[in-house]
Residue frames as a rotation matrix with the C-alpha (Angstrom) as fourth column:
UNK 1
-0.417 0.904 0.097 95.44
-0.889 -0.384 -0.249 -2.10
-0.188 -0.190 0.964 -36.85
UNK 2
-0.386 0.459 0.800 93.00
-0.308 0.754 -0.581 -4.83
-0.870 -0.470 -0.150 -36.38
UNK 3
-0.995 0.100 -0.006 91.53
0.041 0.461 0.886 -6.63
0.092 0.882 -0.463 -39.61
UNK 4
-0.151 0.980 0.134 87.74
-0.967 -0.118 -0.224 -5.88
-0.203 -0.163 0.965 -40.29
UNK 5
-0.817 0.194 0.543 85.45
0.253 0.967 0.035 -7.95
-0.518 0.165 -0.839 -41.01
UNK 6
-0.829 0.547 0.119 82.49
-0.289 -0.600 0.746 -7.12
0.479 0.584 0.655 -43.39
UNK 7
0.342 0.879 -0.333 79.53
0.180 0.286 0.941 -6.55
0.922 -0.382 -0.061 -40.96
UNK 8
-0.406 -0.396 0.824 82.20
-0.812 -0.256 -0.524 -5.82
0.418 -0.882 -0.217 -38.03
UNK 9
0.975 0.220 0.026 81.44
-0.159 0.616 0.772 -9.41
0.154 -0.757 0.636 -36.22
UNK 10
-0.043 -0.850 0.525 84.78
-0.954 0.192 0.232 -10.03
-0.298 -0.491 -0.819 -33.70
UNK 11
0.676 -0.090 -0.731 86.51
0.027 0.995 -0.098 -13.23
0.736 0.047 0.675 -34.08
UNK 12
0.774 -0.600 -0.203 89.05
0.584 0.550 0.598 -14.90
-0.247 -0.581 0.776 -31.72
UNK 13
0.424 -0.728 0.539 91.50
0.902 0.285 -0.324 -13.80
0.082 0.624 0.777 -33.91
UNK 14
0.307 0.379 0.873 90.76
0.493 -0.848 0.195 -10.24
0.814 0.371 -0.447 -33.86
UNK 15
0.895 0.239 0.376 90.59
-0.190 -0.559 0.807 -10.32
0.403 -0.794 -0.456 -30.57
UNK 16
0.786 -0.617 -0.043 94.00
0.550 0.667 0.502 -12.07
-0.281 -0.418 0.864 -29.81
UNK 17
-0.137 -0.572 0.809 95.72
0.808 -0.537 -0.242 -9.61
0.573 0.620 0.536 -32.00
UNK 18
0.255 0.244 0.936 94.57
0.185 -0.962 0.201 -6.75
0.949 0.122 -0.291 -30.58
UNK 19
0.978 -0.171 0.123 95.54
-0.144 -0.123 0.982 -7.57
-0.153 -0.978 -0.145 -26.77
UNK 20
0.427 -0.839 0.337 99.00
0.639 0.016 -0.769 -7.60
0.640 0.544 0.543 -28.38
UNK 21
-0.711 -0.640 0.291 101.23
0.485 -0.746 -0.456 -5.43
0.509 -0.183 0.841 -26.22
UNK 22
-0.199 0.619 0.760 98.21
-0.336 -0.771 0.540 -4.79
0.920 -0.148 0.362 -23.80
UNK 23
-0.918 -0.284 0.277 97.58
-0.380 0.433 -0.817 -5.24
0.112 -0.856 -0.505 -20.37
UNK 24
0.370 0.928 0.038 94.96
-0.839 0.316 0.444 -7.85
0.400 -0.196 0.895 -19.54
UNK 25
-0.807 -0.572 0.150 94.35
-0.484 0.493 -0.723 -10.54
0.339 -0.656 -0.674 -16.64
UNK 26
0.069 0.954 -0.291 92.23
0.263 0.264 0.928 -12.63
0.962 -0.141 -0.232 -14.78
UNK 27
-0.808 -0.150 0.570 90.86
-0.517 -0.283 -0.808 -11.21
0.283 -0.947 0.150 -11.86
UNK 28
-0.354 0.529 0.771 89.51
-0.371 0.678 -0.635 -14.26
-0.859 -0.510 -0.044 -10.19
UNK 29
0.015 0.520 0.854 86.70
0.739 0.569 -0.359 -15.57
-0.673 0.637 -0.376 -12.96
UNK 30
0.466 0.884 -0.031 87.00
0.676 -0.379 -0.632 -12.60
-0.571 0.274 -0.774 -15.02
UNK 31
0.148 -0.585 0.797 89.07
0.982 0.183 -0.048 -11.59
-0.118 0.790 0.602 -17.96
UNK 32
0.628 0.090 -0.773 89.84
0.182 -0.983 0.034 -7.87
-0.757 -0.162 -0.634 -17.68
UNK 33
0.201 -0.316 0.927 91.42
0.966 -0.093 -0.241 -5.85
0.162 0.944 0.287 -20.70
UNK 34
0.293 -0.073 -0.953 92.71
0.590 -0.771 0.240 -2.59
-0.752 -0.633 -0.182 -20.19
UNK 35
-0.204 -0.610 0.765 92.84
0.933 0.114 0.340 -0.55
-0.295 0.784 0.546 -23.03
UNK 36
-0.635 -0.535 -0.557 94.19
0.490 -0.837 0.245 3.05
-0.597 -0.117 0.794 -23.91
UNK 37
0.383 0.709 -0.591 91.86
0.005 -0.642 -0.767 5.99
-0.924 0.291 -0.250 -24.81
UNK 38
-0.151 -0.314 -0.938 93.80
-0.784 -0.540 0.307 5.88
-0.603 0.781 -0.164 -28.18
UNK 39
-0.907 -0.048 -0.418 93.02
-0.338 0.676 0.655 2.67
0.251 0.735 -0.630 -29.15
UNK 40
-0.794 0.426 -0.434 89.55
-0.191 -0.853 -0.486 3.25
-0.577 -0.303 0.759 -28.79
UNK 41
-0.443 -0.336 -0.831 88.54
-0.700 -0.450 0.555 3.45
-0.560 0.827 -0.036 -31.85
UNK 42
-0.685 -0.312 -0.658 90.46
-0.614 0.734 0.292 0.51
0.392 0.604 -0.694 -33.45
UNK 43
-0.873 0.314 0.373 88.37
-0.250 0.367 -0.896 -1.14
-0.418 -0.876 -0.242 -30.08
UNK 44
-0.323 0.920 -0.224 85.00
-0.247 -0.310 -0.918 -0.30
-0.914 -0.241 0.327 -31.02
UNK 45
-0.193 -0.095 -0.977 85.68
-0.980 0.067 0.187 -0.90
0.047 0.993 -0.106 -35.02
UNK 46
-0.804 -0.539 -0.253 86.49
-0.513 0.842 -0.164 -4.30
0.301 -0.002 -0.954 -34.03
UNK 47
-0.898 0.419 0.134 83.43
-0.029 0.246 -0.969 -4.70
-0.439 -0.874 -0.208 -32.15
UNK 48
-0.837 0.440 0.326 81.02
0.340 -0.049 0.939 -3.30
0.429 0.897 -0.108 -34.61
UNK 49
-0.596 0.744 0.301 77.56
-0.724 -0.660 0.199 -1.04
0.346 -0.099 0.933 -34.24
UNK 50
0.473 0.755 -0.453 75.01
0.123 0.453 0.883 -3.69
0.872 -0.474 0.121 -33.98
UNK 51
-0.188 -0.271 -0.944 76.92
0.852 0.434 -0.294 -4.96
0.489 -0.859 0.150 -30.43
UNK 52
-0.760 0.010 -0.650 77.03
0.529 -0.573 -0.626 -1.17
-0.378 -0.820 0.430 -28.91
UNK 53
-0.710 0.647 0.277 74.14
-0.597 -0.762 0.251 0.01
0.373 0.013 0.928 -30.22
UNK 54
0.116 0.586 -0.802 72.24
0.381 0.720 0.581 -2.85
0.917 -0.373 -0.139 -27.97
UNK 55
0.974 -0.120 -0.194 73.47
0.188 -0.064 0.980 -1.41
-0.130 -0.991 -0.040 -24.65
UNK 56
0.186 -0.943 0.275 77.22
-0.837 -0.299 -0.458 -0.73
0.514 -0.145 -0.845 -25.14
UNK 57
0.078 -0.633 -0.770 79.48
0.624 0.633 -0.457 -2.26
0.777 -0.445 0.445 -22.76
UNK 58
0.971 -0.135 0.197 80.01
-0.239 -0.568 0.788 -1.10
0.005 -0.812 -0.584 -19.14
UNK 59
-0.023 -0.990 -0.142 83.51
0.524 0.109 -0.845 -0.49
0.851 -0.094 0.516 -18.50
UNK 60
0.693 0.020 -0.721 85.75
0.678 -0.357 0.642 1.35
-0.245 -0.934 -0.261 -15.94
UNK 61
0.792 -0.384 0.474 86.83
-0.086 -0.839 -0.537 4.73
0.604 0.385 -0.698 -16.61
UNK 62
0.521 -0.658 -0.544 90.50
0.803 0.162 0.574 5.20
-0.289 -0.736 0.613 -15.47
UNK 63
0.234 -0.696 -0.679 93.41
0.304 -0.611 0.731 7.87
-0.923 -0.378 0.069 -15.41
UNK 64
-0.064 -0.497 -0.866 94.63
-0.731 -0.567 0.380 6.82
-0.680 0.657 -0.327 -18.79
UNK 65
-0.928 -0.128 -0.350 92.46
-0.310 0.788 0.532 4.15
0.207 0.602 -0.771 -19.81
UNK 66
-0.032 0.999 0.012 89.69
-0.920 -0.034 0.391 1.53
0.391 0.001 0.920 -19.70
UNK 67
-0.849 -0.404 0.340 89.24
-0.423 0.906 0.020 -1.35
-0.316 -0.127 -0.940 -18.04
UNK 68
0.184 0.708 -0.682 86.74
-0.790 0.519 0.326 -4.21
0.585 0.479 0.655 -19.52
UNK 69
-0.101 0.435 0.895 85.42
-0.696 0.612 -0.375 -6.79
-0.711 -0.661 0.241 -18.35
UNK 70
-0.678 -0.574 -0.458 85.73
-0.692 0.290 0.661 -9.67
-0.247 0.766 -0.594 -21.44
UNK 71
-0.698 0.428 0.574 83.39
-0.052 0.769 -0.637 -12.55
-0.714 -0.475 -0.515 -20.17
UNK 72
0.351 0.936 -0.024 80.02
0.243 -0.116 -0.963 -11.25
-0.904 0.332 -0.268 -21.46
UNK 73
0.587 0.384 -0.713 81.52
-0.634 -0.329 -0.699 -9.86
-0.503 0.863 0.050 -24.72
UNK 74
-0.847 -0.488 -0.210 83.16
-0.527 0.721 0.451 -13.31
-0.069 0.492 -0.868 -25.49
UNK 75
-0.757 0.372 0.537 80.36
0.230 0.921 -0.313 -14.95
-0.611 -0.114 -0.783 -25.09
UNK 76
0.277 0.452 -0.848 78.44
-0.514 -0.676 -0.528 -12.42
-0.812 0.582 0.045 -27.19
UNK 77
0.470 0.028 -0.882 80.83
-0.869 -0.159 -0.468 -13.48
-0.153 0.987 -0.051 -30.06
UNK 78
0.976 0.198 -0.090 81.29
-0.217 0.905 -0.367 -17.11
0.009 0.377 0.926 -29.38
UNK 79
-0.150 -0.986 0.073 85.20
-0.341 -0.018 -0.940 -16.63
0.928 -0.166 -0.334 -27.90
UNK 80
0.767 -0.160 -0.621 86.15
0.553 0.656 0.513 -18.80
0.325 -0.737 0.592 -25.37
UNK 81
0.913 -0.248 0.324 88.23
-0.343 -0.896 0.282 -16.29
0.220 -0.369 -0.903 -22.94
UNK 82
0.691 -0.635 0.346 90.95
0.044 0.515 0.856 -18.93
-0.722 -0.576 0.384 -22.34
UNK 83
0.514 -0.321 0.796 91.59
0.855 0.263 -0.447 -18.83
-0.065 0.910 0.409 -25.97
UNK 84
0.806 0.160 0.570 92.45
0.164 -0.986 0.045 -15.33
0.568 0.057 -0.821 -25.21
UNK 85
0.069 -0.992 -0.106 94.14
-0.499 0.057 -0.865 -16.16
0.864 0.113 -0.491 -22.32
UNK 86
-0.002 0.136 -0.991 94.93
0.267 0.955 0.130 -18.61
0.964 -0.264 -0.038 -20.00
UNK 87
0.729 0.480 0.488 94.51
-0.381 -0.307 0.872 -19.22
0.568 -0.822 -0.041 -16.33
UNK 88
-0.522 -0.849 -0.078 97.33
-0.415 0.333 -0.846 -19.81
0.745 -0.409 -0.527 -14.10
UNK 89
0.403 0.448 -0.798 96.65
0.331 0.742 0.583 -22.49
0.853 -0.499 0.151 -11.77
């Protein structure tokens, strides 16, 4: 499980850990994450109330998951998405 923080503000770190063993890519300019209705949760912990009580996050409901969009909530918490993961040339 992910390390809070007191106050629930994501870091880099946080976030790098947690795509551990998850599927995530760029499609074209745009960092996609794809994470399982069970890890949820840990997701949203990580994220922290203030951020989704502003508007949430729009995602894409799937079969047996979610997909995200990264972009907008790195830049939310000051994560550079490359740091996250890189772009193949």
């Amino acid at each position: 499980m992910v390390d809070l923080l007191e106050g629930n503000t994501m870091t880099e770190l946080q976030l790098y850990k947690f795509i551990q063993n998850k599927e995530i890519d760029w499609r074209d300019d745009k960092l996609i994450l794809w994470v399982d209705f069970y890890d949820l949760k840990e997701f949203t912990l990580m994220i922290g109330y203030d951020y989704l009580s502003e508007g949430g996050i729009y995602i894409r409901l799937l079969e047996s998951c979610i997909a995200i969009e990264l972009n907008d909530l790195c830049e939310s918490f000051d994560i550079e998405p490359e740091n996250i993961l890189k772009k193949e040339d």
